[in-house]
PyMOL commands that place a pseudoatom at each C-alpha (Angstrom):
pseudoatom trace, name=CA, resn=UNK, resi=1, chain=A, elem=C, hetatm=0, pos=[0.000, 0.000, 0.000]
pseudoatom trace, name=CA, resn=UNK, resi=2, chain=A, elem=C, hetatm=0, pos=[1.229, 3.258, -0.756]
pseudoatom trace, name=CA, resn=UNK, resi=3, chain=A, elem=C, hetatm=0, pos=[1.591, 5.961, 2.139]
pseudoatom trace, name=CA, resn=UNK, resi=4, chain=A, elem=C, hetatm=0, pos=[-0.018, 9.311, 1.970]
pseudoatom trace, name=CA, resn=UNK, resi=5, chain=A, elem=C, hetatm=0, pos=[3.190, 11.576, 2.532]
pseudoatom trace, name=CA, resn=UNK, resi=6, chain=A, elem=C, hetatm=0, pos=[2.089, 14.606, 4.251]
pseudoatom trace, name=CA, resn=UNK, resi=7, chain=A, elem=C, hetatm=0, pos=[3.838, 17.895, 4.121]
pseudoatom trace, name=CA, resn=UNK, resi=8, chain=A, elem=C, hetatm=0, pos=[5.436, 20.259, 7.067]
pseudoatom trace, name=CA, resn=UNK, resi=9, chain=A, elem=C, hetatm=0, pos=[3.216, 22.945, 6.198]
pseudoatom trace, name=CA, resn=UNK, resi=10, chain=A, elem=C, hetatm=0, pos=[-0.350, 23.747, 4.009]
pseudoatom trace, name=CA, resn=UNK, resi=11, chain=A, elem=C, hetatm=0, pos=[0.371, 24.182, 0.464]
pseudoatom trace, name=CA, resn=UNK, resi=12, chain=A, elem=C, hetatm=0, pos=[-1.054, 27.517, -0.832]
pseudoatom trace, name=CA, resn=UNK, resi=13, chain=A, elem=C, hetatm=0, pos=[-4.821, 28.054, -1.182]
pseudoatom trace, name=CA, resn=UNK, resi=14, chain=A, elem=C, hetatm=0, pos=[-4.789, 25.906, 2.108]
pseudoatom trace, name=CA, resn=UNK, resi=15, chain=A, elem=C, hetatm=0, pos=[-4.686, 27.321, 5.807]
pseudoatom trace, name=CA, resn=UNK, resi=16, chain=A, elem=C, hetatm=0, pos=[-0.358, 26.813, 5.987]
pseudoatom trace, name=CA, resn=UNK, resi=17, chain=A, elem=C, hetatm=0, pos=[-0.696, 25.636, 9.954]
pseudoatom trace, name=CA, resn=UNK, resi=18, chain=A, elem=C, hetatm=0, pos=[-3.584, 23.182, 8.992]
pseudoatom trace, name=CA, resn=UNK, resi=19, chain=A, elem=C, hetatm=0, pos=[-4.079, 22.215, 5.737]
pseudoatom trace, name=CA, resn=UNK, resi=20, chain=A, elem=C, hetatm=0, pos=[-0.856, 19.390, 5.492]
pseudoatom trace, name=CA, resn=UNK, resi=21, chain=A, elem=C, hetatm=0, pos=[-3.199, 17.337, 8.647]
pseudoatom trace, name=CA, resn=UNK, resi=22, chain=A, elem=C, hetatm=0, pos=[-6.241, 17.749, 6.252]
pseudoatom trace, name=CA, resn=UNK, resi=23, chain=A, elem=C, hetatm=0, pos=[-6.019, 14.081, 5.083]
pseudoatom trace, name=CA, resn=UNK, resi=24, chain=A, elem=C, hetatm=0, pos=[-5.677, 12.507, 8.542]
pseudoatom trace, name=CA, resn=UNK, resi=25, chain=A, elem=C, hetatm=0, pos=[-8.865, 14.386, 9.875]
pseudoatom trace, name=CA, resn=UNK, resi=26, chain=A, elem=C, hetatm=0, pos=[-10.860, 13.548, 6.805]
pseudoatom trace, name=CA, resn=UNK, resi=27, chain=A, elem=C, hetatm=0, pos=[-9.359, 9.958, 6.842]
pseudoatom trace, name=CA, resn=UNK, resi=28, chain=A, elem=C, hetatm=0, pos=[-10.463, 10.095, 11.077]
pseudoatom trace, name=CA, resn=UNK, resi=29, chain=A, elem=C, hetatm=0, pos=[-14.033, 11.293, 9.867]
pseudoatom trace, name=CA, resn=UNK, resi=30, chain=A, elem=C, hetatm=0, pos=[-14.577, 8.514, 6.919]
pseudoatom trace, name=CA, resn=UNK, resi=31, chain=A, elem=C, hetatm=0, pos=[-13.373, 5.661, 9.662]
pseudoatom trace, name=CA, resn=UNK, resi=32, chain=A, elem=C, hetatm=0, pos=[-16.658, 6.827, 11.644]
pseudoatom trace, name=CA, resn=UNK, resi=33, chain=A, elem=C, hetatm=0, pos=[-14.227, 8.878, 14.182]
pseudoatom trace, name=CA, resn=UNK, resi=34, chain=A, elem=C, hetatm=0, pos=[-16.379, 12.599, 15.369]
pseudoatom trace, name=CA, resn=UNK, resi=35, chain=A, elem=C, hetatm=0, pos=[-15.231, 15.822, 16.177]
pseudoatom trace, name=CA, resn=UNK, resi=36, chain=A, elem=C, hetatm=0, pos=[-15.722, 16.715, 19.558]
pseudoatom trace, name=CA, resn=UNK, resi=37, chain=A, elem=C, hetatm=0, pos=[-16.332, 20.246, 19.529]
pseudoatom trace, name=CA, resn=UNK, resi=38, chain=A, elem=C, hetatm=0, pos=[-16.966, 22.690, 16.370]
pseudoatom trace, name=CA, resn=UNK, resi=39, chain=A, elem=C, hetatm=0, pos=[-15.400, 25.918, 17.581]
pseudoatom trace, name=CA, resn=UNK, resi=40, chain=A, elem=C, hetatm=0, pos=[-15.069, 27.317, 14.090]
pseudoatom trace, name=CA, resn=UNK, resi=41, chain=A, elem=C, hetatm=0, pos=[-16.261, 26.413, 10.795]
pseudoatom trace, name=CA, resn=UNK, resi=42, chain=A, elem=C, hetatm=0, pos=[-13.381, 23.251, 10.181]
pseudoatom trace, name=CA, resn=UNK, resi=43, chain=A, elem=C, hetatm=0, pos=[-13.431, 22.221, 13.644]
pseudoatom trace, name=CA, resn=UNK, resi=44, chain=A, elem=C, hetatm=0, pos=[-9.912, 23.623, 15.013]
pseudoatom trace, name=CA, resn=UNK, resi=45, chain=A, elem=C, hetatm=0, pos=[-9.802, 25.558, 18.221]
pseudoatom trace, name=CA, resn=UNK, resi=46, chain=A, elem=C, hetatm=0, pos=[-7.480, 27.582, 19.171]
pseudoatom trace, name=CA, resn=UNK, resi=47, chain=A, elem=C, hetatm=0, pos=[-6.529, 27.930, 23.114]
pseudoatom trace, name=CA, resn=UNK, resi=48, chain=A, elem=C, hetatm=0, pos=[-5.102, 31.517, 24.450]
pseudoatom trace, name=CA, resn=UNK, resi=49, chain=A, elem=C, hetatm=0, pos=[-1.595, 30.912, 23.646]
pseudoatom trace, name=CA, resn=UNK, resi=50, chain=A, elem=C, hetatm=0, pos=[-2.656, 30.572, 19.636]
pseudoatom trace, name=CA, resn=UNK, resi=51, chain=A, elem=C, hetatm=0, pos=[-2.019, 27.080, 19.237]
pseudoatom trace, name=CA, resn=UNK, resi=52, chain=A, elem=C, hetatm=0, pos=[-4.504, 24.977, 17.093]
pseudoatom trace, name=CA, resn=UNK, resi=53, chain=A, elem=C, hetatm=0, pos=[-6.225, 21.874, 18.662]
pseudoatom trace, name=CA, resn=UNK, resi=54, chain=A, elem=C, hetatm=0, pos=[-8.554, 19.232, 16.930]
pseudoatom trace, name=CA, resn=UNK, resi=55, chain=A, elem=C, hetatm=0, pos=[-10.413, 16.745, 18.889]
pseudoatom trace, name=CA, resn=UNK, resi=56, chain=A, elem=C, hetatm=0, pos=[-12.054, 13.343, 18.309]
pseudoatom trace, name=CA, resn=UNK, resi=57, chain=A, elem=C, hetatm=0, pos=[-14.663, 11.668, 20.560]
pseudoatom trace, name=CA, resn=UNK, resi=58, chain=A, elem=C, hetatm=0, pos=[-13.219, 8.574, 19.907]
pseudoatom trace, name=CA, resn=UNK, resi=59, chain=A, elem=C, hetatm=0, pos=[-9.427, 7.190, 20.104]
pseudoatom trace, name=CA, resn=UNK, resi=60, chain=A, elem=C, hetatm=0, pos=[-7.088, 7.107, 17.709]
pseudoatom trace, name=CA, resn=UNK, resi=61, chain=A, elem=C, hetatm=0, pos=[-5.428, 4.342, 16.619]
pseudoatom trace, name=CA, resn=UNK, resi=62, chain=A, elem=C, hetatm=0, pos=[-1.837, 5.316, 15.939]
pseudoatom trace, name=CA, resn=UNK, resi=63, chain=A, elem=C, hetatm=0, pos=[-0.798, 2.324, 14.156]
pseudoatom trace, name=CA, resn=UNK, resi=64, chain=A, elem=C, hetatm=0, pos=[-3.622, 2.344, 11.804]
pseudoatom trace, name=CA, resn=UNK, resi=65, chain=A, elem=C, hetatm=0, pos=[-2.150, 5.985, 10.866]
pseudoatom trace, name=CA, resn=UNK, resi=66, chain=A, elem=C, hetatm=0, pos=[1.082, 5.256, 9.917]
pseudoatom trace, name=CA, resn=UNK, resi=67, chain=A, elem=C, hetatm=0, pos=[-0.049, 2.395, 7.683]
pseudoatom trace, name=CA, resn=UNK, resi=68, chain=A, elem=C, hetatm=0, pos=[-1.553, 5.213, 5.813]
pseudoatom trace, name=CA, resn=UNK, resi=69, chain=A, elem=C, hetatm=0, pos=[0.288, 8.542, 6.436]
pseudoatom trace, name=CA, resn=UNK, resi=70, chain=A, elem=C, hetatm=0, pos=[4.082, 9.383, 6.030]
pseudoatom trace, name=CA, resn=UNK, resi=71, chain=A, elem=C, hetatm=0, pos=[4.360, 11.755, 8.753]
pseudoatom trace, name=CA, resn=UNK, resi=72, chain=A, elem=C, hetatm=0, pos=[7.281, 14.365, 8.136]
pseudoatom trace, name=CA, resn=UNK, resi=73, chain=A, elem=C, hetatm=0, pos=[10.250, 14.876, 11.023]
pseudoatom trace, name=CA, resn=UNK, resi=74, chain=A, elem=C, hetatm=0, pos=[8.481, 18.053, 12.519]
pseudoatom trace, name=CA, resn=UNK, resi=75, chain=A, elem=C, hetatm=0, pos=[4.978, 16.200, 12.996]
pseudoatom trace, name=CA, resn=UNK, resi=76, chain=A, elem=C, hetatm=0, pos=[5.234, 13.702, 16.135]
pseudoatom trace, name=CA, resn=UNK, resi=77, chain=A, elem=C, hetatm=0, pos=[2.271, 10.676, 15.896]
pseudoatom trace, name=CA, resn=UNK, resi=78, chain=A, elem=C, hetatm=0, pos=[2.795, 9.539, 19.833]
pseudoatom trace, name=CA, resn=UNK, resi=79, chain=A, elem=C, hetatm=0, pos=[1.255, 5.788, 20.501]
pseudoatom trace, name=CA, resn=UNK, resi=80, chain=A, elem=C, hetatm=0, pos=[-2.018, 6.871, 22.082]
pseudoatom trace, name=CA, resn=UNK, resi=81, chain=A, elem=C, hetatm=0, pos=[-2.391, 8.760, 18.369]
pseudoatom trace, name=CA, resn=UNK, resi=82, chain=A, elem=C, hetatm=0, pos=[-1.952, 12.545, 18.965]
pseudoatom trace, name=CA, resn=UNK, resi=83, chain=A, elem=C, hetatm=0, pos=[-0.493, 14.265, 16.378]
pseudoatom trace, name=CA, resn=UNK, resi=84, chain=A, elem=C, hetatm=0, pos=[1.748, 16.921, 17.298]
pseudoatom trace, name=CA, resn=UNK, resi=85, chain=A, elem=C, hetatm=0, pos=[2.861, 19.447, 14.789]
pseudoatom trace, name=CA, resn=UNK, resi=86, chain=A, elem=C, hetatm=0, pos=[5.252, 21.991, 16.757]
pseudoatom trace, name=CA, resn=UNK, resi=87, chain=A, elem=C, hetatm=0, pos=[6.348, 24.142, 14.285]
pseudoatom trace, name=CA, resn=UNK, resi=88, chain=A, elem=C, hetatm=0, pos=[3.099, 25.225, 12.968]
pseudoatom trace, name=CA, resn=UNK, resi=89, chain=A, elem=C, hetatm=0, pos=[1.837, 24.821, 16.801]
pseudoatom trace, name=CA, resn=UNK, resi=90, chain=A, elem=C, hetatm=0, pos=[-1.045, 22.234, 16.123]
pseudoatom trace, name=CA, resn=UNK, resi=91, chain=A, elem=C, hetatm=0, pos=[-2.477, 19.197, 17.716]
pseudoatom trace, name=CA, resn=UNK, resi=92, chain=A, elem=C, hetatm=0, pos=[-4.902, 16.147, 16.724]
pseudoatom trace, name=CA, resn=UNK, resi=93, chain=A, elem=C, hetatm=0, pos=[-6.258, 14.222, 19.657]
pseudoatom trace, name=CA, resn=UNK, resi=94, chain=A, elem=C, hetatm=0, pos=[-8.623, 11.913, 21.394]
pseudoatom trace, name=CA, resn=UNK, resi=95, chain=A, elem=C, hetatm=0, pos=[-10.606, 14.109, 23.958]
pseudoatom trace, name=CA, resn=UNK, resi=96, chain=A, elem=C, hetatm=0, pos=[-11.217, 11.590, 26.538]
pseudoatom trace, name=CA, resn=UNK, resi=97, chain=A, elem=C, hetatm=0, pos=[-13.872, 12.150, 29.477]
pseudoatom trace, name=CA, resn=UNK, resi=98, chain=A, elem=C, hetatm=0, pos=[-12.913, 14.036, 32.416]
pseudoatom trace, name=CA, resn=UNK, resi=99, chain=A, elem=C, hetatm=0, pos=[-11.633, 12.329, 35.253]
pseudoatom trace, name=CA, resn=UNK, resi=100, chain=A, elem=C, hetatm=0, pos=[-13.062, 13.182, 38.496]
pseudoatom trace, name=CA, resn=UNK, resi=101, chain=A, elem=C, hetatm=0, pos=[-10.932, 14.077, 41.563]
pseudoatom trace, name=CA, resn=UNK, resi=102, chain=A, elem=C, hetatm=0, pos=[-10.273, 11.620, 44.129]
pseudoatom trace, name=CA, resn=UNK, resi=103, chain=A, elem=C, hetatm=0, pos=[-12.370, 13.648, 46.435]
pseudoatom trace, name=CA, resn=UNK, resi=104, chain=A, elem=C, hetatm=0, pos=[-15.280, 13.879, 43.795]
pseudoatom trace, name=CA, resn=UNK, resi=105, chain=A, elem=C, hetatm=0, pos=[-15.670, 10.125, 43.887]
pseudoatom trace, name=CA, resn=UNK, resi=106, chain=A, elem=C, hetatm=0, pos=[-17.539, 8.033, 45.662]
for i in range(1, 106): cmd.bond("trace and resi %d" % i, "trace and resi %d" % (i + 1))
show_as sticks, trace
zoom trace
């Protein structure tokens, strides 16, 4: 099977921080995986420090993703499947539940 090689950056016409992890999330969405939130129009959020996040309700299976993508150096794919992209400040992840406190539980 042939990899998917992904770039460092968006080529133009594209949003340069995003549009290079535009495969994975559509890949993510056609495997039956959801976004957890819709912040803006393509489903990125971006925290108070600028960076980009993009979350999935369910996990991502890291393996599965390199079968299919050729991730450049500057993008990180860590085994629980988030996708770290430092240089353009961007992350792909599994949003799990919140865990209660020990003092919240029963």
């Amino acid at each position: 099977m042939t990899k998917t090689e992904l770039a460092a950056q968006g080529a133009p016409g594209h949003d340069p921080r995003t549009g290079h992890l535009r495969p994975v999330i559509e890949y993510l969405l056609a495997q039956g995986n959801r976004p957890a939130q819709w912040w803006h129009d393509d489903g990125w959020r971006s925290d108070p420090g600028g960076e980009l996040h993009y979350a999935f309700t369910d996990p991502i299976d890291a393996a599965q993703l390199r079968e299919h993508f050729a991730f450049p150096a500057s993008i990180v794919l860590d085994e629980a499947g988030t996708i770290r992209d430092g240089v353009n400040r961007v992350d792909i992840y599994h949003q799990q539940p919140p865990t209660p406190f020990s003092f919240e539980q029963p």
